[in-house]
C-alpha positions in Angstrom: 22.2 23.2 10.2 20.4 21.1 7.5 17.2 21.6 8.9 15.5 23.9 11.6 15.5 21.1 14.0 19.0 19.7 13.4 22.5 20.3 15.0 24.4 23.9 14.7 27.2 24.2 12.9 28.9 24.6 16.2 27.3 21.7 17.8 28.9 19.8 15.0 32.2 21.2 15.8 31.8 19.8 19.2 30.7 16.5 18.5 33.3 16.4 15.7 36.0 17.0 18.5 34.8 14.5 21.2 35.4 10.9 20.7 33.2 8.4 18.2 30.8 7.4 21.4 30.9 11.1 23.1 30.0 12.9 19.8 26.7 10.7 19.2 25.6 10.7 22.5 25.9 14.5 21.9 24.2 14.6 18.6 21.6 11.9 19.3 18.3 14.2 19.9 18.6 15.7 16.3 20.6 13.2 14.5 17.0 12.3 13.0 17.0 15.6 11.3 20.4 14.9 9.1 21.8 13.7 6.3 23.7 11.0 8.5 20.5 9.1 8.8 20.0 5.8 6.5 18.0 7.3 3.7 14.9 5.7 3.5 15.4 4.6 0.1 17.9 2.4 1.0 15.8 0.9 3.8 12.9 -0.1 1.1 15.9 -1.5 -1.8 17.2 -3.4 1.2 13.6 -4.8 2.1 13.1 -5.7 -1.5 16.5 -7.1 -2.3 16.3 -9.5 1.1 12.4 -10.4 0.7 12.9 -13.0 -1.8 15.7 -14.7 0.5 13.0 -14.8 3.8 11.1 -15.1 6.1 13.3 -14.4 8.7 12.5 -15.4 12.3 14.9 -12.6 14.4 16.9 -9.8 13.9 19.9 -7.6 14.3 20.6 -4.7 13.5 24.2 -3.5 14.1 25.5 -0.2 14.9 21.8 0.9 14.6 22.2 4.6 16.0 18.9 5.9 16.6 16.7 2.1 15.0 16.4 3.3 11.3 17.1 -0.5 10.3 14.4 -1.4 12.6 12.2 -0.6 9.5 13.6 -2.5 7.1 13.9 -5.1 9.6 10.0 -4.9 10.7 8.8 -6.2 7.4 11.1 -9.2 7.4 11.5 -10.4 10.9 8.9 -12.8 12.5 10.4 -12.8 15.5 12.5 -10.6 18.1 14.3 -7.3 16.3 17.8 -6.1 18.1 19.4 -3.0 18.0 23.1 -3.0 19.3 24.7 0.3 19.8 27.5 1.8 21.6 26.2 5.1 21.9 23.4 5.8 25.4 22.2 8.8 23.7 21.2 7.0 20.4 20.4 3.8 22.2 17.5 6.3 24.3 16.5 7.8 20.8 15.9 4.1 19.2 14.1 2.9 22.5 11.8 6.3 22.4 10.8 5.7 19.0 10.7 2.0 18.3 9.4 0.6 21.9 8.5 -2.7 20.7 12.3 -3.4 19.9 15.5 -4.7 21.9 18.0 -2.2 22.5 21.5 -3.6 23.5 24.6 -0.7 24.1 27.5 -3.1 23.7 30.6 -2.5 21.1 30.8 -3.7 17.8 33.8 -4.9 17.9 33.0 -7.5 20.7 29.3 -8.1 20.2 27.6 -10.3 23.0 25.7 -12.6 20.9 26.0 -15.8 20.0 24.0 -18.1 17.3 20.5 -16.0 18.5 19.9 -14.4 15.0 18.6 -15.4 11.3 19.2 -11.9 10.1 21.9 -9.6 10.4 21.8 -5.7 9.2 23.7 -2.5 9.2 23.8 0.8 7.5 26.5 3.7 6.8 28.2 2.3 9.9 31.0 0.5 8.5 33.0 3.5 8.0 33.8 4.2 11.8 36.2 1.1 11.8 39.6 1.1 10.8 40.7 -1.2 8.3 41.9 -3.4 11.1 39.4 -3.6 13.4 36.8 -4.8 10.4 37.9 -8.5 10.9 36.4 -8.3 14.7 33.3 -6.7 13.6 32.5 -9.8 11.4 33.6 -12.5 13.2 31.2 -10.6 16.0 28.2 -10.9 13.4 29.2 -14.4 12.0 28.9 -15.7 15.9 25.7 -14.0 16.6 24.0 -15.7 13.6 22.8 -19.2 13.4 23.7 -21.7 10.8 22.5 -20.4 7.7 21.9 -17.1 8.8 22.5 -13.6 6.6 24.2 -10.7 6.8 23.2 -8.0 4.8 24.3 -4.2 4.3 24.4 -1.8 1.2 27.6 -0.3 -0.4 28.1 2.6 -2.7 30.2 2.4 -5.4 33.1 4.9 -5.4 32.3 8.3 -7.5 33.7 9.2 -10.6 37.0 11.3 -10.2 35.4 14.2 -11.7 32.2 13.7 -9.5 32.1 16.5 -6.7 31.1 13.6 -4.3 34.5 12.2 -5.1 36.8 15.3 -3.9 33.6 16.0 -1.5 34.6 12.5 0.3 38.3 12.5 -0.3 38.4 16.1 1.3 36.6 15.1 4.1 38.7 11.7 4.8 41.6 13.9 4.9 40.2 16.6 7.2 39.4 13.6 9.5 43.2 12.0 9.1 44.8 15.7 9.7 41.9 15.9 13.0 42.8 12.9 14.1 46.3 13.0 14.4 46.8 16.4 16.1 43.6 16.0 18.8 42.8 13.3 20.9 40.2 11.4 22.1 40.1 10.3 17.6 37.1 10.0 16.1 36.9 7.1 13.2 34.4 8.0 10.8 36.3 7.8 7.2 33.9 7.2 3.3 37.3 5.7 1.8 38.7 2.6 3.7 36.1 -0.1 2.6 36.5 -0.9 -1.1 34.3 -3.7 -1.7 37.2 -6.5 -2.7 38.4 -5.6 0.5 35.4 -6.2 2.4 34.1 -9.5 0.7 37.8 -10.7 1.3 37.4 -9.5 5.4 34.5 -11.3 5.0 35.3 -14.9 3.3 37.8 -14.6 6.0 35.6 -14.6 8.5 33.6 -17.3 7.3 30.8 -15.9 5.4 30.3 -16.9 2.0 29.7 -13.3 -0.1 27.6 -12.6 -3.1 25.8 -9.3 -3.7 23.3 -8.1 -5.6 22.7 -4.8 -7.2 20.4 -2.3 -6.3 18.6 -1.3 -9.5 16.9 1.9 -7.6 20.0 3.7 -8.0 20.8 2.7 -11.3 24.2 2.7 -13.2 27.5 4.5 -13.9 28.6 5.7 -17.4 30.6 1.9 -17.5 27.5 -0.1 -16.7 28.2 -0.6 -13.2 25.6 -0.4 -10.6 25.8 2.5 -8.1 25.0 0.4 -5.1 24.9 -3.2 -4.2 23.2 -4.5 -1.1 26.5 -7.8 -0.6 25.0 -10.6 1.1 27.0 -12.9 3.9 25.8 -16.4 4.5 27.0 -18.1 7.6 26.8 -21.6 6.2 
């Protein structure tokens, strides 16, 4: 499916039924050859967005599934670059292709860190925590940065209700809510429980102060909005 060399449509089935760690340990060889993976682009808008705002000396990136972030990381990093994952199977992926890196498996919600980092990333990963459990997630990052240190990550801006990607995502949260509640282990992967205001408060209340700053690359909705921000957390 997607690609010659990614999953089945039944090996998504499968992984889609294990739990959140089970399922990417499962799809870990081939995730590569997805859509799931960071897009590239974003890796380069990120790169340019944060270059002004560096040098950095090291580097996290969180929830880094098989090291995409490690190249957007790379270019502004003069020091150590971390991966933290709690998936083995995309933990081995990131080690096989980014050897010179520092691979960690350890959960998000309870990261081991503190006050080693200047830089903290993380991409398309935000949506495998409940509402709930985002407050743990950030206090984890705000601990494992020094003073002054930044965490970064980019945000889409919610499609247009006649968009197909809006009923594309809504259908797909709901087919997720309906899986979830009928088979267990669950698996948390939802596109509609982090509105930004939500986030930036979850943040603030962590500690951070939040800006953001739009990503011109992807341009602007018929309102004048941008499509994407890359929001910016400074541990003061």
């Amino acid at each position: 499916m997607f690609s010659p060399q990614g999953p089945s449509l039944r090996e998504l089935c499968v992984q889609a039924l294990s739990s959140v760690e089970r399922g990417y340990d499962l799809l870990a060889p081939k995730f590569d050859h997805t859509p799931f993976r960071t897009p590239e682009t974003f890796l380069a808008a990120t790169v340019r967005a944060l270059t002004e705002l560096g040098p950095f000396e090291d580097g996290l990136d969180v929830c880094c599934g098989t090291g995409a972030g490690m190249l957007a990381l790379r270019p502004l990093c003069q020091g150590r670059i971390t991966g933290v994952d709690f998936s083995s199977g995309m933990l081995a992926q990131a080690r096989s292709a980014h050897p010179d890196g520092s691979w960690v498996r350890a959960d998000a919600r309870t990261l081991p860190f503190a006050s080693g980092f200047d830089l903290a990333v993380s991409f398309g990963a935000l949506g495998h925590f409940l509402p709930g459990e985002r407050p743990a997630v950030f206090d984890g990052v705000y601990r494992a940065l020094r003073p002054g240190g930044l965490f970064a990550f980019p945000v889409i801006a919610p499609p247009s209700i006649a968009s197909v990607a809006h009923w594309a995502s809504l259908g797909f949260d709901v087919t997720m809510r309906i899986r979830n509640a009928v088979w267990r282990p669950p698996f948390v992967m939802y596109y509609r429980t982090m509105p930004l205001p939500t986030v930036c408060a979850d943040l603030g209340a962590a500690g951070f102060t939040v800006t953001t700053v739009d990503l011109a690359e992807f341009g602007r909705d018929r309102d004048g909005s941008p499509r994407s921000r890359l929001v910016l957390a400074r541990k003061p």
